[in-house]
C-alpha positions in Angstrom: -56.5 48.3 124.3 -57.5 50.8 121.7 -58.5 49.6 118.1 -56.0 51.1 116.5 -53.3 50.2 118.7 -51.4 47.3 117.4 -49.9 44.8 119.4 -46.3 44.9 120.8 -43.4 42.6 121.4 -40.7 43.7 124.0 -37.3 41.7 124.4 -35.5 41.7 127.5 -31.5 42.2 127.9 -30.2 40.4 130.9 -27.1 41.7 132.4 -26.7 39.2 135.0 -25.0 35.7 134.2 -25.8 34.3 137.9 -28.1 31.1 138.0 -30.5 32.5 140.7 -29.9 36.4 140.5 -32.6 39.3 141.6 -32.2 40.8 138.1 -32.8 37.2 136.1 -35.7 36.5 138.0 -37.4 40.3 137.5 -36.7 39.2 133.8 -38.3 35.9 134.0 -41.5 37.3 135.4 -42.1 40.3 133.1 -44.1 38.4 130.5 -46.9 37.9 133.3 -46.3 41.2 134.0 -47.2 42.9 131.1 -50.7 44.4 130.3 -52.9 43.8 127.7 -51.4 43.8 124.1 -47.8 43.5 125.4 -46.0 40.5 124.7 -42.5 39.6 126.6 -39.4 37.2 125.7 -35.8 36.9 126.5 -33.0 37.6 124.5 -30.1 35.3 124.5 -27.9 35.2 127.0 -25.1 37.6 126.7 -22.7 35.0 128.3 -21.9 33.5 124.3 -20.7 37.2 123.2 -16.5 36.9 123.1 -14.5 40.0 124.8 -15.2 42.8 122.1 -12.3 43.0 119.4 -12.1 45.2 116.3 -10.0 42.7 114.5 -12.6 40.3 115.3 -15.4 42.5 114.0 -13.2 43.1 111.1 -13.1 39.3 109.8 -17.0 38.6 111.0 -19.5 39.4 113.3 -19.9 36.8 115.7 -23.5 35.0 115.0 -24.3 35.4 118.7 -24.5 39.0 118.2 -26.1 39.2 114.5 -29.1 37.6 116.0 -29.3 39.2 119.0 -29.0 42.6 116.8 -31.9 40.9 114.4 -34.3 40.1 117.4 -33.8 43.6 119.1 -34.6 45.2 115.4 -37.5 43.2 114.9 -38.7 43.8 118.3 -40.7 46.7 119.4 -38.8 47.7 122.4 -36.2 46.1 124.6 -36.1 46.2 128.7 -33.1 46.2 130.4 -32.4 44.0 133.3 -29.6 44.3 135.0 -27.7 44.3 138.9 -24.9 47.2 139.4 -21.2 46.5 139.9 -18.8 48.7 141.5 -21.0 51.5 140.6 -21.5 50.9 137.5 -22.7 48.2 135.2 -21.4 45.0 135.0 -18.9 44.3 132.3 -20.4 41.3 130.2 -23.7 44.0 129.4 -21.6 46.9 128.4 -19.2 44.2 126.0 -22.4 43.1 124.9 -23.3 47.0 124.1 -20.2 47.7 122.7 -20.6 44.5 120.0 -23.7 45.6 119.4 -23.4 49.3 118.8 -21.0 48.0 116.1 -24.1 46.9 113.9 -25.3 49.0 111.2 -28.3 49.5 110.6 -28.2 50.7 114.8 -30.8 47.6 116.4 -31.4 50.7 118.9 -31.7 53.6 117.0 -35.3 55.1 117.7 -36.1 51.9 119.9 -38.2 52.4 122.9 -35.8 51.0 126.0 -36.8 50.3 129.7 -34.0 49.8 132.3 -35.1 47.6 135.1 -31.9 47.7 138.2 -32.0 45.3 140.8 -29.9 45.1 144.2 -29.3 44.0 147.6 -28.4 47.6 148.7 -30.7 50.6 149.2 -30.5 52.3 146.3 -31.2 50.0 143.5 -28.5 49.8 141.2 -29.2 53.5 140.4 -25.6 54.2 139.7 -26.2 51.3 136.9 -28.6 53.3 135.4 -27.0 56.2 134.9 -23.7 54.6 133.6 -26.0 52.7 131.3 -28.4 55.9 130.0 -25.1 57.2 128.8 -24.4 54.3 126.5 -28.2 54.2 125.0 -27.5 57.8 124.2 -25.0 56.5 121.4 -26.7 53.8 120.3 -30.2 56.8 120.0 -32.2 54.6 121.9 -35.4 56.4 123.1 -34.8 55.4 126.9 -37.9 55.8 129.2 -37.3 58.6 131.5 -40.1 57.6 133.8 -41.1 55.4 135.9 -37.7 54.6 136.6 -37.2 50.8 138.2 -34.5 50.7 140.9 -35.6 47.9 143.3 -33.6 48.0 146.3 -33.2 46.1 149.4 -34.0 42.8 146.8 -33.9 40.4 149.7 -36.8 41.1 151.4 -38.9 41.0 147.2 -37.6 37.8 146.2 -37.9 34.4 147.4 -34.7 32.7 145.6 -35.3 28.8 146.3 -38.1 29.5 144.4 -36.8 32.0 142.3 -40.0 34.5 142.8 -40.5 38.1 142.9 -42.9 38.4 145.7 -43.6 41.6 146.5 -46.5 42.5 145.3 -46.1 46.5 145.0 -42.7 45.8 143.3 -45.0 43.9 140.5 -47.4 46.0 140.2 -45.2 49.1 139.8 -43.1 46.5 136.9 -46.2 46.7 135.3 -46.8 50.7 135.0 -43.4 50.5 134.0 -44.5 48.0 131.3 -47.4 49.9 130.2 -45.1 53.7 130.3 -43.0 51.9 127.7 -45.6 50.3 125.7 -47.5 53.9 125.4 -43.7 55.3 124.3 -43.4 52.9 121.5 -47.1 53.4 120.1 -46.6 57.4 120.0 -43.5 56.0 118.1 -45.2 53.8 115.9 -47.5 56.6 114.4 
């Protein structure tokens, strides 16, 4: 790492509220992913968000989603993780999007963003991604164009009873993917 590159702290966004999901554990195994002077954690779990509601919103915020807005702020760039459904994403991650685009100051405005798409079919979850670009847009979330992640054909990369990632060129292009986002958010940063 460069001297006068400071290090960074990424926050991942699980979509997926399965137990033993592909896209959980691509999420759990990006901290030993990253490269040097990168820094991974979790976000809550997007499970404790209720159905987005303006007349909720318009008596409080929901604490769940003040934190999670705090922790994406405070971080220095958030990775997506998340499966596709029905071509598009699934709906607790775009209810979580929708509470959270509510926040002002934006938590995404300017913030370097990954999107990681994991599934059983052979393209990926790219219909996910695209569905999901779309909603970054609005929040002005600097998404990373490339490399994009679309890991396909998941059940021959994971091994599930031990909830693994073991394909080795899938981690190894996670981590270019890591390092893509972590040179975005230093350009950023000067």
């Amino acid at each position: 790492m460069e001297q006068n590159k400071k290090k960074l702290h990424f926050v991942t966004l699980l979509g997926s509220l399965r137990k033993a999901s592909y896209n959980g554990i691509v999420a759990h195994a990006l901290p030993a992913l990253a490269p040097e002077g990168v820094s991974i954690s979790a976000l809550g779990s997007i499970a404790e968000f209720p159905h987005y509601n303006q007349d909720v919103q318009d008596q409080a915020f929901p604490s769940f989603v003040l934190a999670m807005g705090q922790q994406i702020s405070a971080a220095d760039g958030v990775i997506i993780v998340t499966p596709e459904y029905n071509y598009s994403v699934p709906g607790v991650i775009k209810n979580a999007l929708d509470w959270l685009s509510r926040l002002t100051p934006q938590p995404f405005a300017r913030k370097p963003v990954a999107i990681q798409t994991v599934s059983p079919g052979m393209i990926g979850g790219a219909r996910a991604q695209y569905h999901l670009r779309q909603s970054m847009v609005f929040m002005d979330a600097l998404v990373l164009n490339k490399p994009e992640v679309m890991i396909g054909q998941a059940a021959d990369k994971f091994d599930t009873d031990k909830l693994e990632l073991t394909d080795q060129k899938t981690r190894a292009f996670l981590t270019r993917q890591i390092q893509a986002l972590a040179d975005l958010a230093w350009r950023e940063q000067r």
